[in-house]
C-alpha positions in Angstrom: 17.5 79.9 -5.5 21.2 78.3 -5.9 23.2 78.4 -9.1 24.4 75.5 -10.5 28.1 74.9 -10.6 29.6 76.3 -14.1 26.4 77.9 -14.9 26.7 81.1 -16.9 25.7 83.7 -14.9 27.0 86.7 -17.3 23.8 89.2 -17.9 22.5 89.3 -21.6 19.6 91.0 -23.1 16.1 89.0 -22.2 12.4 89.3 -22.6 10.1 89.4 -20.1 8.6 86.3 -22.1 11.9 84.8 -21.7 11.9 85.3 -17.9 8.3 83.6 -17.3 9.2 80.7 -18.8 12.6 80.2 -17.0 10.9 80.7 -13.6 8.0 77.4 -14.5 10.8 75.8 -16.1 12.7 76.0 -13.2 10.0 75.8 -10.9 9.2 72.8 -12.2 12.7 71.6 -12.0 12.9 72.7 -8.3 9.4 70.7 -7.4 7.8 67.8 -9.0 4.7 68.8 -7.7 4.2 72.0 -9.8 2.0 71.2 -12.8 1.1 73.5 -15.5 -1.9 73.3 -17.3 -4.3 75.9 -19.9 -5.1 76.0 -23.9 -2.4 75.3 -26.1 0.3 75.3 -23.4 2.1 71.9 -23.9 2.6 71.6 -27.7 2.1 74.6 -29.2 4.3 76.4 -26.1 1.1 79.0 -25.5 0.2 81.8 -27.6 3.0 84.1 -26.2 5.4 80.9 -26.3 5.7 81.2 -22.6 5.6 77.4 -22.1 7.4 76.6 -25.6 9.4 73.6 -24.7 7.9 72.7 -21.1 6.0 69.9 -22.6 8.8 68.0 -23.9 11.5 68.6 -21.4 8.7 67.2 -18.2 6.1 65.3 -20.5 2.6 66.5 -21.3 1.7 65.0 -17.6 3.2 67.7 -15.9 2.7 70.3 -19.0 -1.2 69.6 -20.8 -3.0 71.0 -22.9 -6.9 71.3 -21.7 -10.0 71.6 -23.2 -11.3 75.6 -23.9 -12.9 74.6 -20.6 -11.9 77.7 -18.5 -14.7 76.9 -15.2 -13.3 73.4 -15.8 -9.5 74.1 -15.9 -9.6 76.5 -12.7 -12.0 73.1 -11.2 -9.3 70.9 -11.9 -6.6 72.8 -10.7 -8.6 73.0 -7.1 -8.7 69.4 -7.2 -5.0 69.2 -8.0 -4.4 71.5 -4.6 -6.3 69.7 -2.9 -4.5 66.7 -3.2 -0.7 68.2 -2.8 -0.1 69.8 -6.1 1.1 73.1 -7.4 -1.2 73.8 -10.5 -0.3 76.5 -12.9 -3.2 77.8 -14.7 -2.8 79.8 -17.8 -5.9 81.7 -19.0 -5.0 82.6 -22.4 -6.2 85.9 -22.3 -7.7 88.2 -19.8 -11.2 87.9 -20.9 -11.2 84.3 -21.2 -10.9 83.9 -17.7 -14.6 84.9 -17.1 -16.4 82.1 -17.1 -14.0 80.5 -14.6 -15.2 83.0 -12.1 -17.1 81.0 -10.2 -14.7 78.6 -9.0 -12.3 81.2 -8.1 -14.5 83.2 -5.9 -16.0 80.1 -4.4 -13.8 77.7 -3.9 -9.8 79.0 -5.0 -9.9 82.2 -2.8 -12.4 80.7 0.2 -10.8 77.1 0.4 -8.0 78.0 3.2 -10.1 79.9 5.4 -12.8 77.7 4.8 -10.9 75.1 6.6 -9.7 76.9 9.2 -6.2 76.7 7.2 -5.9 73.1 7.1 -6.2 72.7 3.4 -3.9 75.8 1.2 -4.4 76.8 -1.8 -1.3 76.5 -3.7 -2.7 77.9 -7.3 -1.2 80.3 -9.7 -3.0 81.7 -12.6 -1.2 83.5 -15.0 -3.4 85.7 -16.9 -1.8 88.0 -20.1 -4.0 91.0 -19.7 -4.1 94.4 -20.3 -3.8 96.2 -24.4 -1.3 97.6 -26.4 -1.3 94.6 -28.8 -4.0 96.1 -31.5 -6.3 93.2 -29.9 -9.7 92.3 -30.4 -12.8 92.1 -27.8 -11.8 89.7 -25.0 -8.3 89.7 -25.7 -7.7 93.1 -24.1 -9.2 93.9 -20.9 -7.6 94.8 -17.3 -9.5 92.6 -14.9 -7.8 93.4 -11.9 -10.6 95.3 -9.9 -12.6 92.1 -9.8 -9.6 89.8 -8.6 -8.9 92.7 -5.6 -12.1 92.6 -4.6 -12.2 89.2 -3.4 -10.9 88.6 -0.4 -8.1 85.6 -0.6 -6.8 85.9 -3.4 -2.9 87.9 -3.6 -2.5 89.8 -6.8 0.4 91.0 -8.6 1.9 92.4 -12.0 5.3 93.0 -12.7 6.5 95.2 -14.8 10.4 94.4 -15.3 12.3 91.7 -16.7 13.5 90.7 -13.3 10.0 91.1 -11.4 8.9 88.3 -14.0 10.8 86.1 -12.9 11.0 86.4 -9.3 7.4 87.1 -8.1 5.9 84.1 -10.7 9.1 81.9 -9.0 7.4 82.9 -5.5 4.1 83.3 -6.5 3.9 79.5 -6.7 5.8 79.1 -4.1 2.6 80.8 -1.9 0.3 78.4 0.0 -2.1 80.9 -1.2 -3.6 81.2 -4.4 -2.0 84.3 -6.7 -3.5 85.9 -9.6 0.0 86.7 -11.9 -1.3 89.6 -13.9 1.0 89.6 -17.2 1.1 92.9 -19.6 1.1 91.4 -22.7 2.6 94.8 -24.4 5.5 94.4 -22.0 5.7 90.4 -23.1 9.0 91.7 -25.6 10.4 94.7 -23.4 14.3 93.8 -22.5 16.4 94.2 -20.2 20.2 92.6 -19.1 19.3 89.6 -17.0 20.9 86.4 -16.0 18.7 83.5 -16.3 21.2 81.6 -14.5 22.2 84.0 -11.6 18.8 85.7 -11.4 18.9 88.6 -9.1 16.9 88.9 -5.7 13.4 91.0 -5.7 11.3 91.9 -3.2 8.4 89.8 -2.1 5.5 90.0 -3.0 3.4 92.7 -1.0 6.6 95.1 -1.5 6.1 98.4 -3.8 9.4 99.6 -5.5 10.3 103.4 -6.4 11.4 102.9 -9.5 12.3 106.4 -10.5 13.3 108.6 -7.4 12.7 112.3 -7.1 15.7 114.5 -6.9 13.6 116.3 -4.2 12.7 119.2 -6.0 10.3 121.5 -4.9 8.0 120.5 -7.7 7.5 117.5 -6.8 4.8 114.5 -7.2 4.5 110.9 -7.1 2.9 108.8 -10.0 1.9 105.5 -8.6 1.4 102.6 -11.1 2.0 99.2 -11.8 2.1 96.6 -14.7 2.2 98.0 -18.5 1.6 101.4 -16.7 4.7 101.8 -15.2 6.9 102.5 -18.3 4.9 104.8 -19.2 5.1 106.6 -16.2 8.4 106.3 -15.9 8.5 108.2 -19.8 6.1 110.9 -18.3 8.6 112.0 -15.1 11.7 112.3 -17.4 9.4 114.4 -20.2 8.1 116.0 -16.6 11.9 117.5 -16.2 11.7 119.8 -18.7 8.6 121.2 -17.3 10.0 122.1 -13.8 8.3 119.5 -12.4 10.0 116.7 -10.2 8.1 113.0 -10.6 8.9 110.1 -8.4 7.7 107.0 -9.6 6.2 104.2 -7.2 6.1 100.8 -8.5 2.7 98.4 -7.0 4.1 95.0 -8.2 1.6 93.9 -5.5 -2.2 95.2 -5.6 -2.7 92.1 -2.9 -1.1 92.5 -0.4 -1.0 96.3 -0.8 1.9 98.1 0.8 1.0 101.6 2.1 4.4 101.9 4.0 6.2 102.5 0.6 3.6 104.7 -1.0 2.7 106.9 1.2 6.7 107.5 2.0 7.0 108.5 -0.9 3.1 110.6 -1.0 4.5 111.9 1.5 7.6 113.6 0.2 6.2 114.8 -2.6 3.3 116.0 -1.0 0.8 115.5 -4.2 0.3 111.9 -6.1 -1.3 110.7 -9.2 -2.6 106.8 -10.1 -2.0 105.7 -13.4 -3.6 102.0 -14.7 -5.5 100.9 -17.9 -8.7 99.9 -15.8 -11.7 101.9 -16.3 -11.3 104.9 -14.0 -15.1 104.2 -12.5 -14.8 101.7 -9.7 -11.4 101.2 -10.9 -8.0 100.2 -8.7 -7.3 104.1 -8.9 -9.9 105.0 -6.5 -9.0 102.2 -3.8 -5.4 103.7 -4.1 -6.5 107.0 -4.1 -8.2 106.7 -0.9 -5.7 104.9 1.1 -3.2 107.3 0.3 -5.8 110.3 1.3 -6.7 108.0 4.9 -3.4 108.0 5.7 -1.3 110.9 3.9 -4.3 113.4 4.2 -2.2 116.6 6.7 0.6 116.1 4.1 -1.4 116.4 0.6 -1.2 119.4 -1.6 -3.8 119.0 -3.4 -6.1 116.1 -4.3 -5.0 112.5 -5.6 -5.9 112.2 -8.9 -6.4 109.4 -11.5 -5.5 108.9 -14.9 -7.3 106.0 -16.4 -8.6 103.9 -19.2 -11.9 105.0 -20.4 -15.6 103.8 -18.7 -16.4 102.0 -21.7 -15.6 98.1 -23.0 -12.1 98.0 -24.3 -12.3 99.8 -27.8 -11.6 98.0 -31.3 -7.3 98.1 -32.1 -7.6 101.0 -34.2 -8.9 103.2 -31.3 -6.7 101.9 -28.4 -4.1 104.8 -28.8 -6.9 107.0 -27.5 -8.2 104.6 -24.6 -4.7 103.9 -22.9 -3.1 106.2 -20.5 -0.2 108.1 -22.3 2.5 110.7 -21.5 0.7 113.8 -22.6 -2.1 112.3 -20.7 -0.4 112.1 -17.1 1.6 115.0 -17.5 -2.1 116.7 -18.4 -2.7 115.4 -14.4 0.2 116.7 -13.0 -0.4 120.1 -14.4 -3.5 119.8 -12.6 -2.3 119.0 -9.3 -2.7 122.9 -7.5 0.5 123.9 -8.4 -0.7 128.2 -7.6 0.5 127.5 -3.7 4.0 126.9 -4.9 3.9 129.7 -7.0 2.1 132.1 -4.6 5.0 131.0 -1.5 7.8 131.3 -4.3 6.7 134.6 -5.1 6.3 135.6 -1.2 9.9 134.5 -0.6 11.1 136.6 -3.3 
């Protein structure tokens, strides 16, 4: 990514929003052959005005409005790979993507190996998901189990300004197809960014402590990802007052997952809990859980545990508070990590 000559490149406060539709904006810029396409992205600029002014700067060709034809947007957007494109698929809300399940498990994450590589994949779909918003049935859900359980498809969720905009700019960038997980509660968090000079993140398949341990004895990791992640990152600095010493592990990637950086750090602090708004049953938490017992087992204090949304459908906006992983809630896990060895050897020593 160059920066044009003159181009203000000062940092200034900016939504995450704001960063999503800089990246297609300037993905499209950068490539004629990225299209986006989804309900009410063209005129109205999408519900989350992510695409508000795409239409009219590149023409309702490259920026249309579909039918509320999920199975048939995701169709069309195979076709569009197959022919050379770079299709940019907005489901409007994590729910809705449901009936386009089919051809994504078929055809958008089989294709390339299907043809022995000679035929990628280059499809995005962006998909607003998770709560936090006070929203209804369907508008709410974290889907993200059933897009990690099919093999070819990458998977990410950012949960910083900056992440926004780099892993969507190299997500369609991929030959293979990406499912762009966005937290709609973190849509209008802020942060100092230069939409002009953006800075370099890691690629996708890269994990990111976010907030290192001081490398107290106390210590733990909480490992998270998406709209989880602030709240996490809330929980260690409550956590200090509490003796306790939290470092927090940032996914970014659930496909390609990258064990090096989590069980580095698993393996510092000796003791780790997974926090996500998924259902806890059958949930990403327990795939995480047991690669980091696999391959951190000798160096674990006590068990991994899980804090999670509840095993039920996602509950009306009044109740949500109660369903969505909190502060008290996480510290509640690492209070519960087996903390009597480090009090039994302290009082040894003494």
């Amino acid at each position: 990514m160059t920066t044009a000559v003159g181009a203000d490149t000062a940092r200034k406060p900016a939504t995450m929003a704001q960063a999503l539709g800089r990246a297609l904006r300037d993905a499209m810029a950068a490539d004629p052959s990225v299209h986006v396409l989804g309900e009410d992205v063209g005129t109205l600029g999408g519900v989350f005005r992510v695409t508000d002014g795409l239409a009219e700067e590149f023409g309702e060709d490259r920026c249309t409005d579909t039918p509320l034809a999920e199975a048939g947007i995701l169709g069309t957007a195979v076709g569009m790979a197959m022919y050379g494109l770079r299709p940019v698929v907005e489901m409007q809300f994590d729910a809705f993507a449901y009936p386009s399940f089919e051809q994504l498990v078929s055809h958008v994450a089989r294709m390339r190996n299907r043809t022995r590589g000679a035929m990628p994949m280059p499809i995005t779909v962006r998909v607003p998901y998770g709560g936090g918003i006070g929203g209804v049935e369907h508008h709410s859900d974290s889907s993200e189990i059933y897009y990690m359980a099919t093999p070819g498809l990458h998977v990410v969720a950012p949960a910083t300004v900056a992440d926004a905009y780099g892993l969507l700019r190299a997500a369609i960038a991929s030959d293979d197809p990406v499912i762009f997980l966005e937290p709609k509660r973190l849509y209008w968090s802020k942060a100092d960014w230069s939409a002009d000079a953006p800075e370099r993140v890691p690629p996708i398949g890269r994990a990111v402590v976010r907030g290192p341990g001081t490398g107290g004895r106390r210590a733990a990791t909480l490992i998270s990802y998406g709209p989880s992640v602030p709240v996490c990152l809330e929980a260690a600095e409550a956590a200090r007052g509490e003796g306790w010493d939290l470092e927090v592990v940032d996914l970014r990637s659930l496909v390609p997952f990258d064990d090096e950086t989590v069980c580095a750090s698993v393996r510092r602090t000796g003791r780790a809990v997974v926090v996500h708004e998924a259902a806890g049953f059958g949930g990403p938490g327990g795939e995480i859980a047991a690669r980091v017992t696999e391959r951190c087992f000798h160096h674990l204090e006590a068990p991994v545990l899980r804090v999670a949304g509840f095993d039920i459908p996602y509950p009306p906006p009044m109740l949500e508070r109660h369903h969505l992983p909190g502060v008290d809630r996480v510290l509640d896990a690492v209070a519960r990590l087996q903390w009597e060895s480090e009090w039994t050897e302290g009082s040894a020593a003494r």
